[in-house]
N, C-alpha and C positions, 0 to 999 in steps of 0.2 A: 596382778595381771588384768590388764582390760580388754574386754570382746570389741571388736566392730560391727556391729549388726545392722546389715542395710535399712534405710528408713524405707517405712510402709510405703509412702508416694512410690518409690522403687520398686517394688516390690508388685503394686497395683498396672503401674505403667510396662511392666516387662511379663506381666503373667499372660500368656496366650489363653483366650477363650476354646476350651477342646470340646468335640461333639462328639457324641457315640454316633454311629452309623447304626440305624435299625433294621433299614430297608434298602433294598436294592431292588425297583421294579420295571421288568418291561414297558415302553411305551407302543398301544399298540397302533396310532396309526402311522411313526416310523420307526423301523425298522435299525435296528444298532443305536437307539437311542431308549437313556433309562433316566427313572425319576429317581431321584436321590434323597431319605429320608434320615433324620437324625435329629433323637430323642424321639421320633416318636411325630417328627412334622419335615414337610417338603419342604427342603433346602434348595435345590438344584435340579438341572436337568443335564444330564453329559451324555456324551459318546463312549462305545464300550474302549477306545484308546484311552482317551481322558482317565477314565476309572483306575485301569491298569498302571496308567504312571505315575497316577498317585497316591497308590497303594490304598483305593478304599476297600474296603470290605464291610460283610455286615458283622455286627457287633466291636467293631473298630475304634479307635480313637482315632480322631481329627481335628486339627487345628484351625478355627475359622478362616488365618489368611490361608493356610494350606488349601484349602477349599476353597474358596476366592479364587486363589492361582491358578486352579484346575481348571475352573471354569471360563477365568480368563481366557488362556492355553486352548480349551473346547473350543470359544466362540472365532479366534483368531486361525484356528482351523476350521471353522465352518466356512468364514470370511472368505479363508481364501478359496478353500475348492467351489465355494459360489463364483468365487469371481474366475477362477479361472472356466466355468461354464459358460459365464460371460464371454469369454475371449472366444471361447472355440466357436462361436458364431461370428466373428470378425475382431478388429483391431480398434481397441477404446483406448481413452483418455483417461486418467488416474481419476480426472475431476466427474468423467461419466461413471465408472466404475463408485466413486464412491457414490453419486446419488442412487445409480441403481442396488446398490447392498442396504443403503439407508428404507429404501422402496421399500425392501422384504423385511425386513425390522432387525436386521445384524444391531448386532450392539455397537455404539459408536467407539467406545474405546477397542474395541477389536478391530473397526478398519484399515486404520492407520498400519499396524504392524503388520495386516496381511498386503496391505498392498507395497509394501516395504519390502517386503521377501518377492512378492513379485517381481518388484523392480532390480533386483539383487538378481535376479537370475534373466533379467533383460527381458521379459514378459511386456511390462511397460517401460516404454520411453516416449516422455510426453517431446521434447525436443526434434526425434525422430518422427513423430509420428504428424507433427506440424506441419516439418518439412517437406516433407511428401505429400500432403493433404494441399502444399501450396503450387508444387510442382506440376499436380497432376492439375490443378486449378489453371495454371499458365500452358499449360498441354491443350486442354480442353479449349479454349481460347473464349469459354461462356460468361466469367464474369471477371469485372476489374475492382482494384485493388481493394477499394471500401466494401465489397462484396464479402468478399474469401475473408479479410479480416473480420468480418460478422458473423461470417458462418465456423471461426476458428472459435470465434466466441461462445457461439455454439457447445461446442463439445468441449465446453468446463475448462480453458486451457488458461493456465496464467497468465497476463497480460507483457511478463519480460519473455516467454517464451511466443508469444506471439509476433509483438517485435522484432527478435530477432528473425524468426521464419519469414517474416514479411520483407525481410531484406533482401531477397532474390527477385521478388516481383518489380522490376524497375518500371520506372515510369515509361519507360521506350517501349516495353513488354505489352503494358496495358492501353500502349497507344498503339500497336502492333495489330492487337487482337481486336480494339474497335473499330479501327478502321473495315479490317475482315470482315464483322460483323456490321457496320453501317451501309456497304457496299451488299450485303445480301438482302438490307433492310430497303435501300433505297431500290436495288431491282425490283422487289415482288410489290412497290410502288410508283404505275404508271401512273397514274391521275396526275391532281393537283400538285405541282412543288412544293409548294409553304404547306402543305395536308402533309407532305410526306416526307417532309425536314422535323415537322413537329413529332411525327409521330416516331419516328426515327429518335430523334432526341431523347421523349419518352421510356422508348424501350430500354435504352442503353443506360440513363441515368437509373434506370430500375434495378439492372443487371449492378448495378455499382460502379459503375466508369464514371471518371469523374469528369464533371462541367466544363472543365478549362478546356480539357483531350477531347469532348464532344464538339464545342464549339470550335474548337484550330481546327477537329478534318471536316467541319460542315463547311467553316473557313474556305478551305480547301477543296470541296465541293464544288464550288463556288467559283475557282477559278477554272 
């Protein structure tokens, strides 16, 4: 009769690294967070959830991914209720939320999934949140189209989600609003005409309307 006996390489590749858990100590400057020791050296830092679901204790056995995983799990929890602290002050971009978590030193493989679950419960919707930021842009009638597309830029937003938002601003829109605005510009300029076609001009290319819509209604001025 012959044995099979797995070869050591097997053997080496499938053995999990276990820790004893020594320590389990209060952190004291916050509050439901503890430092995590095993063997006898600082492993970890978690939240007293974290701990509980993953069955530490002190004098314990633990498996390094098992440990790993927790602490994962911790910081994707951290992640999120930072970010949704974020929110309760107003409505962000997925692309601003991640820089501001990265700010505070979230672990970068935790962003990602906390703002996933955000997005799962409709928290964020960068799509939504364009559209509106363009709407309210063509309401305001303050700046044209290379404007708003800059200031979408702005707030960390994808470039195919941008595009597409920007497909409501039509050109008629942003010739709409300049005119509005050239017509206030040229009132509170009685002096020189050519002082106050340029200066007109200026304003409006600044605002982002574009060159072409400047010069047809100065065109139009004109007549």
């Amino acid at each position: 009769m012959h044995f099979m006996f797995p070869s050591l390489c097997f053997i080496i590749e499938n053995m999990e690294e276990l820790l004893t858990i020594t320590a389990i100590e209060p952190q004291k400057r916050k509050k439901g967070r503890y430092n995590i020791y095993a063997d006898g050296e600082y492993v970890a830092s978690l939240g007293a959830e974290a701990i509980v679901k993953a069955g530490i204790r002190t004098g314990a056995p633990i498996s390094r991914k098992a440990l790993d995983d927790a602490v994962l799990a911790d910081n994707v929890q951290y992640a999120f209720d930072s970010a949704v602290a974020l929110l309760a002050h107003g409505r962000r971009t997925r692309g601003e939320l991640e820089q501001r978590l990265r700010s505070r030193g979230v672990a970068e493989e935790a962003i990602a999934p906390a703002l996933d679950k955000l997005e799962s419960y409709g928290y964020v919707d960068d799509m939504a949140y364009a559209q509106e930021f363009v709407r309210s842009d063509i309401a305001s009638g303050r700046w044209g189209r290379a404007a708003v597309a800059y200031r979408l830029r702005e707030k960390r937003l994808p470039r195919d989600i941008i595009d597409q938002a920007m497909l409501c601003y039509t050109e008629e829109e942003e010739k709409r609003n300049a005119r509005r605005q050239l017509e206030a510009l040229i009132s509170q300029n009685t002096g020189d005409k050519r002082q106050a076609r340029q200066k007109a001009y200026a304003a409006l290319a600044r605002r982002g309307f574009s060159s072409d819509i400047i010069n047809d209604l100065l065109s139009e001025a004109d007549n």
